[in-house]
N, C-alpha and C positions, 0 to 999 in steps of 0.2 A: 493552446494545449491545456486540459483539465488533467490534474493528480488528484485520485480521492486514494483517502487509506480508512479502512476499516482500522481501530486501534480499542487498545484500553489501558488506564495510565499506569496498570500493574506489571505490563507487557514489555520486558528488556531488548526481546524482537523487536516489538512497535519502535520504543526510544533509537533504538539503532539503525530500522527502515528511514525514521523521521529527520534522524541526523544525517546522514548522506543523503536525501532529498536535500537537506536546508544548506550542505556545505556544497553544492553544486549550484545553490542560489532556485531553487525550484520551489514557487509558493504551490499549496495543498490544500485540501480541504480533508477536515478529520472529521470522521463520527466515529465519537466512543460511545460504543457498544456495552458497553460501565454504563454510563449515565444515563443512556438511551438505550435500553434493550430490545423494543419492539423495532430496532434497526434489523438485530442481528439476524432473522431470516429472511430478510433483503439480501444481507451478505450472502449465504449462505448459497441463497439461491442464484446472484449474480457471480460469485462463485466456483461455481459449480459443483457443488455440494462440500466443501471446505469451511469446515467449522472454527476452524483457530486464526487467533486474530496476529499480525496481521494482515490484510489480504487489499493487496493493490492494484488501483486501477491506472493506466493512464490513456486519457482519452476515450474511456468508455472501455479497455482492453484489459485482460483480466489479465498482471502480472504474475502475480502469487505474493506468497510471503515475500518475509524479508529474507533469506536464502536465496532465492529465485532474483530478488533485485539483485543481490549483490553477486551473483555469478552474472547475470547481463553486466552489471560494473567492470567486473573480470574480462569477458571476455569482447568488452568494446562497442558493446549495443544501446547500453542506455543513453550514451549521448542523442546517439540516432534518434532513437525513441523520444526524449525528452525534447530535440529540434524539430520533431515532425512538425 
């Protein structure tokens, strides 16, 4: 199982997608779009057309933000998702 997150270190979203990833014991792979910016139309475009960071993937599948993780938390999927 791959986790990437589009993030950037300014981003209270990102800090808080990355913290329930890490309290669930789930390693990640980050690119900040800060440091790297000829990332972010990568993002964008795997995405799909979502500009703000940040924007996760797991296993190649386009989660969403950090909103979007944290109602799959809620409502009982991200495990699944995470065991696949």
């Amino acid at each position: 199982m791959t986790v990437e997150i589009y993030s950037s270190p300014l981003c209270g979203f990102c800090h808080a997608a990355k913290r329930l990833l890490s309290q669930k014991g789930v390693s990640f792979s980050e690119i900040d779009v800060l440091v790297d910016p000829a990332r972010k139309p990568e993002m964008i475009e795997r995405a799909n057309g979502q500009r703000t960071v940040p924007q996760i993937f797991i296993d190649g599948t386009h989660v969403g933000g950090c909103d979007e993780l944290y109602a799959l938390e809620r409502d009982g999927k991200l495990d699944a998702m995470l065991s696949a």
